[in-house]
Structure formats: C-alpha cells, structure tokens
C-alpha positions as CSV (number, residue, x, y, z in Angstrom):
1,X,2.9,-13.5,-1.2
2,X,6.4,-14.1,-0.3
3,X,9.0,-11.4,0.8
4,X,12.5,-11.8,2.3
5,X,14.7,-8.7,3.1
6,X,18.5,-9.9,4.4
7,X,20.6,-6.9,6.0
8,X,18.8,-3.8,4.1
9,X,19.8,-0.2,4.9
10,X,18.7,3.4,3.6
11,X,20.1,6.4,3.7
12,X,19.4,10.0,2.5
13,X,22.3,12.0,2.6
14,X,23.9,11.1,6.1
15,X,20.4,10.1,7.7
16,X,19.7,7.0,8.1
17,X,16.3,5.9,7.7
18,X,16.7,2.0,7.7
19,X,18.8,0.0,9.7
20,X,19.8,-3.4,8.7
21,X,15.9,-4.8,7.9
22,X,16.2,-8.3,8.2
23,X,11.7,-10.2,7.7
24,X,10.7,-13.7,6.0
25,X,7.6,-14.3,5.4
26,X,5.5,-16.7,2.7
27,X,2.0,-17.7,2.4
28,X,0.5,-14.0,3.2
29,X,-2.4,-12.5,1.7
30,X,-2.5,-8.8,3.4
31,X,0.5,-7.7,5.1
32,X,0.4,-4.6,7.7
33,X,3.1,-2.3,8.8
34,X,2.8,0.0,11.5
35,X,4.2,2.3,13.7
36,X,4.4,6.2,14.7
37,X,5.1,8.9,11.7
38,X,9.0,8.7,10.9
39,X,9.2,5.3,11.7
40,X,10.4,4.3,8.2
41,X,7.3,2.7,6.9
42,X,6.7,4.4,3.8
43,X,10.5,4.2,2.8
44,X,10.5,0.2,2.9
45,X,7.2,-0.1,1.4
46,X,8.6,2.1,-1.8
47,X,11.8,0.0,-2.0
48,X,9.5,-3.0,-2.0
49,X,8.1,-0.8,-4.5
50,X,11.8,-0.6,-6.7
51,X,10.8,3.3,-6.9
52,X,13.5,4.1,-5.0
53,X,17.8,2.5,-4.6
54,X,19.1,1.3,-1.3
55,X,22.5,1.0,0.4
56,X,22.9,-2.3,1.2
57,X,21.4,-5.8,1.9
58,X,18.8,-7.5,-0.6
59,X,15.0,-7.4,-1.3
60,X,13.4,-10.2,-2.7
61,X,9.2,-10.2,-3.9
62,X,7.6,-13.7,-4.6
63,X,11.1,-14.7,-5.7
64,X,12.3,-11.7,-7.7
65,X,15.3,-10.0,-6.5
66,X,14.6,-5.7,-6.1
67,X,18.1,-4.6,-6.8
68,X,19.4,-1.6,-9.0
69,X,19.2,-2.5,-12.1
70,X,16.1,-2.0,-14.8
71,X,13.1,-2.9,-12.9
72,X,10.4,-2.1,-15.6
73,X,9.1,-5.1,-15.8
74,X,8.9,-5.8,-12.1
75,X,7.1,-2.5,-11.6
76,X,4.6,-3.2,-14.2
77,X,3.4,-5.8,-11.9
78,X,2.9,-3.6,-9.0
79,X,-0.3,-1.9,-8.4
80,X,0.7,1.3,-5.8
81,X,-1.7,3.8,-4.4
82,X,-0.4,7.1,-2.8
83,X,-1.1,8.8,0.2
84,X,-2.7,11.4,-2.2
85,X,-4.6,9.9,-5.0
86,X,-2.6,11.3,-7.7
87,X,-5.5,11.7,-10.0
88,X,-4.8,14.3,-14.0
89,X,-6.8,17.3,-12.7
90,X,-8.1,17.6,-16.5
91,X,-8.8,14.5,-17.0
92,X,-12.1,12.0,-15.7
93,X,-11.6,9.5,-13.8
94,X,-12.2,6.6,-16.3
95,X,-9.5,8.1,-18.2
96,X,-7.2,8.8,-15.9
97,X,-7.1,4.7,-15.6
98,X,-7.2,4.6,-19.2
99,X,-4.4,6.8,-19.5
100,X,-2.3,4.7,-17.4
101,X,-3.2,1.4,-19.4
102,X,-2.3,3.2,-22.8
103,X,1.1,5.0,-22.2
104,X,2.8,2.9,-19.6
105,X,1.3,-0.7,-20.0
106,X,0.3,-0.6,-23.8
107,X,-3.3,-1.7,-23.0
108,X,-5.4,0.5,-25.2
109,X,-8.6,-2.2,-26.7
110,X,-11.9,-2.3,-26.1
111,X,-11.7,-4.7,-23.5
112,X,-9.2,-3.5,-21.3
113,X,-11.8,-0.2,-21.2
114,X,-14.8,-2.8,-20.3
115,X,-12.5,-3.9,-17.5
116,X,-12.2,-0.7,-16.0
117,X,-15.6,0.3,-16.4
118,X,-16.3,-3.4,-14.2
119,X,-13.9,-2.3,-11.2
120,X,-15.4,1.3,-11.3
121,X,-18.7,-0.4,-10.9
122,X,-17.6,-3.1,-8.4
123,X,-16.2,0.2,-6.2
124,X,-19.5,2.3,-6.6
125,X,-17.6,5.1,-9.3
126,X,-19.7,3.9,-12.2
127,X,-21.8,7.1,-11.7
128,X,-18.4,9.0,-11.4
129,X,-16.1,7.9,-14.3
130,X,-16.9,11.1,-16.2
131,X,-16.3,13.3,-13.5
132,X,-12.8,15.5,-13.0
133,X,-11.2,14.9,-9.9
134,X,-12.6,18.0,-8.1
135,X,-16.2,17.2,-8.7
136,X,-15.8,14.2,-6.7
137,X,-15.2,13.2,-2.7
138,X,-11.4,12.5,-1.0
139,X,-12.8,9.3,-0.8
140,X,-13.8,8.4,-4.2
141,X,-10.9,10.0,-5.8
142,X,-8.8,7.5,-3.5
143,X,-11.4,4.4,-4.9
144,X,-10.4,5.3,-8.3
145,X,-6.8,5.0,-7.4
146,X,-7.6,1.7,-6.2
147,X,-9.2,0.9,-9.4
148,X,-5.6,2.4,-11.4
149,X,-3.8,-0.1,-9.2
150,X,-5.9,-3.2,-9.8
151,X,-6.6,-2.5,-13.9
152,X,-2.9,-3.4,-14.3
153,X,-4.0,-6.7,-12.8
154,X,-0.7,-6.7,-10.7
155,X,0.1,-9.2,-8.6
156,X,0.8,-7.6,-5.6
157,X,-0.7,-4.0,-4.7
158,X,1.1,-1.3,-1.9
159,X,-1.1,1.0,-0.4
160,X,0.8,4.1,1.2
161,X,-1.4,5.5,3.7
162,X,-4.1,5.5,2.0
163,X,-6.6,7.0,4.4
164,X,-4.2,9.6,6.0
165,X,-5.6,13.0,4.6
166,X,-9.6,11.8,4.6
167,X,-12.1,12.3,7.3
168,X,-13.9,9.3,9.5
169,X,-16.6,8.9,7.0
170,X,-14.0,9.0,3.9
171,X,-11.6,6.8,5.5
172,X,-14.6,4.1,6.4
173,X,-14.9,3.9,2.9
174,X,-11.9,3.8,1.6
175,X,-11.4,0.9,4.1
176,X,-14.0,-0.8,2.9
177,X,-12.8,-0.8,-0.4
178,X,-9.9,-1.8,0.6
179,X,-11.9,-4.5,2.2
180,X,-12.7,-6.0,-0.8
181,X,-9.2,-6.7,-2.7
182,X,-9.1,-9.2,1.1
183,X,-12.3,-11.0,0.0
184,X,-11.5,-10.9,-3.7
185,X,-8.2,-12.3,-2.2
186,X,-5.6,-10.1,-3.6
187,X,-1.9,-10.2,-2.3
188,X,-1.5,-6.6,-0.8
189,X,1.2,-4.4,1.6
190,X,-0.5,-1.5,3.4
191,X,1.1,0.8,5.7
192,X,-1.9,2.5,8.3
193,X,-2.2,3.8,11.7
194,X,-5.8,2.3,11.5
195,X,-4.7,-0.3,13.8
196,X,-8.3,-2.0,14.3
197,X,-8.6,-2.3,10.7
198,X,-5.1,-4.0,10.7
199,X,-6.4,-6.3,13.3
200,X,-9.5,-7.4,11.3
201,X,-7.8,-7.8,7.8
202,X,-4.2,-8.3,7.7
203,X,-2.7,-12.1,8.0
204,X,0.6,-10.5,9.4
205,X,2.0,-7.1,11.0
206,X,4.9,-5.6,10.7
207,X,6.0,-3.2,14.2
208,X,8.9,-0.4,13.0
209,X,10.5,1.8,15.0
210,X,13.3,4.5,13.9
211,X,14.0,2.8,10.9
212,X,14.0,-0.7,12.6
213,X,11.6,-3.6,12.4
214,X,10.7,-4.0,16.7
215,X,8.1,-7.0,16.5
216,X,6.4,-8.8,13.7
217,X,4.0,-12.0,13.9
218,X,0.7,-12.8,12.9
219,X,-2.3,-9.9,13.9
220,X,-2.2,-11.9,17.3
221,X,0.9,-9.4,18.4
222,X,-1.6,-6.3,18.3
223,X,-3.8,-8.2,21.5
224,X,-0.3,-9.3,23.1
225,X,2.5,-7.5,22.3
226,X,5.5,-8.8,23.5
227,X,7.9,-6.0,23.4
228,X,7.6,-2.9,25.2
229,X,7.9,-0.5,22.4
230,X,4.7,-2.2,20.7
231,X,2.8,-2.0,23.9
232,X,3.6,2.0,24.0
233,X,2.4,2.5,20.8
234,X,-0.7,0.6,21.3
235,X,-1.5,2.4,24.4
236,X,-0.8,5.7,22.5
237,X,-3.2,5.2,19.3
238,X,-5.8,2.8,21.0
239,X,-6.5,5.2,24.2
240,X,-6.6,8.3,25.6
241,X,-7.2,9.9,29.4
242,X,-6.8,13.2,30.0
C-alpha cells in the first residue's frame, strides 16, 4: 500500500476538522490511526475513502489521485466497513452481500455466490447466512460486514471503528477477524482505540490530534513515543489509578 497526502484540509461549515495533513508512506500492509474521539480520524479515513470532498491539498492511494471528480471506479475498489455494520434489516446476511455484488458491482453468477459463501465460512457465518440481522450477535453482524468488504475483492479495505459499539467478547472477535485479512495479507486502514491490537498487527501508526497528524512511524512509536502528546494519550488509554 502506498498513500501520500500533500497540504490537505477539511472543513464543515466554518470548523475546521483537518489542518494541512501532510504523510508518505509505501510498502505497508496494515496501517493504524489513532488518537482521542474528535481527533479527525474518521474524517481522513472517509476522504481516503473519496465518500466525501475536501478543501485543499491532494490525496493520492497506490498512485491514484482522490480529487473531486467521478470516483466510481476508484470506490469500486474499496472495501469499507462502518462503525455500525450497516446490514438490510429484511434481508439475510448472504444476501445482503449478494445484494451489494448485483446492484453496485454487477456481479450476479453463480460463482461470485460460491465466493461468498467461502468468506462466510472462512469467518465462522456459514451457519448464519440465512439469518436476518437481528437474529444474529453485534459481532457477527460486524464479520459479515467484513465479508461485504472483501467479496468486492478490493484492494485496499478501511475499517471505521469497527469494534466501537461491541462488548469485550464481541470486540475480541471482531479482532480476530480482522486478524485474518493481516495473515491472508490484505492492504487495510483501520482507525481503533484498541491500541494493543494496533501494536500487534499494524506495520505503521498514524497519532492525530485536533485535526492534525502529531507522530507517525512504525508500531515502535506506541513503546517510545517521542512527543508528548502521544505519551498523554498512551498514559490515558493504557492505565488507570484512582
């Protein structure tokens, strides 16, 4: 994965949520950014996305340029999973992947459905697929978001949050299925405040703060941070004394 941003700032109305973003990086696998609620996380990781226009400065994914203009194509080639999982409350959850592959990608034969049915098994849903979204866990509804995003066999997946609403044991497996697009080496974004999973899977981390990026660098910077900001944060989410 390669991703330069030069000089990029967001606004909505008169706030400013991103301040002059300037990162280069090439040769990642998993890429991490962190930092406190508000931070402007989530924003940058939907204009990496192209779901949403920016000010100024430039975006640029494995060589294609994110600007305003029609980026169909570009997003056709970009697995994203929500902070909710997004899942048609009437429909199962092999069709709601189905669904997807049909009316937005044009995929509709029978081997694009014996795909899907592989990654449902490969993420333990195979006894779900029928199911509706409510007869199913948080966690598995968020799996089978994970399987929408990889049956457009994208080449890069975002994951927003992905574990923010769950509970310790839904989040563990979410993580862990997230786990697997790591070993099955799939280029992937993911903003999380689960910093020890951060640690363990992501080649590189991204630190923002108010809109800015504060430190980045290899996983190494979450042992040693070198900038006091990072340090505070780490202290905050990694500890606690009464």
């Amino acid at each position: 994965m390669e991703l330069k941003i030069n000089g990029l700032s967001k606004y909505y109305g008169s706030k400013q949520v991103l301040s002059d973003i300037h990162i280069n990086v090439s040769n990642l696998q998993v890429l991490s950014l962190i930092g406190a609620s508000g931070s402007g996380k989530s924003t940058l990781l939907r204009l990496i996305a192209g779901l949403e226009p920016y000010e100024t400065g430039e975006i640029i994914v494995n060589g294609t340029g994110i600007n305003q203009g029609d980026l169909s194509d570009y997003r056709k080639n970009v697995g994203f999973v929500f902070q909710d999982h997004n899942l048609f409350a009437h429909l199962s959850v092999l069709d709601n992947i189905l669904l997807i592959l049909d009316k937005v990608h044009h995929l509709n034969d029978s081997e694009t459905r014996a795909r899907v049915i592989s990654l449902l098994k490969q993420f333990g849903l195979e006894e779900h697929m029928h199911k509706l979204p409510h007869q199913i866990s948080g966690g598995q509804s968020q799996r089978a978001s994970i399987v929408r995003a990889l049956a457009i066999e994208p080449e890069i997946i975002l994951l927003d949050e992905p574990t923010s609403s769950l509970d310790p044991v839904l989040t563990y497996e979410v993580l862990t299925a997230i786990k697997k697009l790591a070993e099955n080496a799939r280029d992937f974004i993911i903003v999380t405040h689960e910093i020890g999973f951060a640690k363990h899977i992501a080649d590189y981390v991204i630190f923002m703060e108010d809109g800015k990026i504060i430190e980045h660098g290899s996983n190494a910077i979450l042992d040693s941070p070198q900038t006091a900001q990072l340090k505070h944060f780490l202290d905050k989410v990694l500890s606690f004394t009464a």
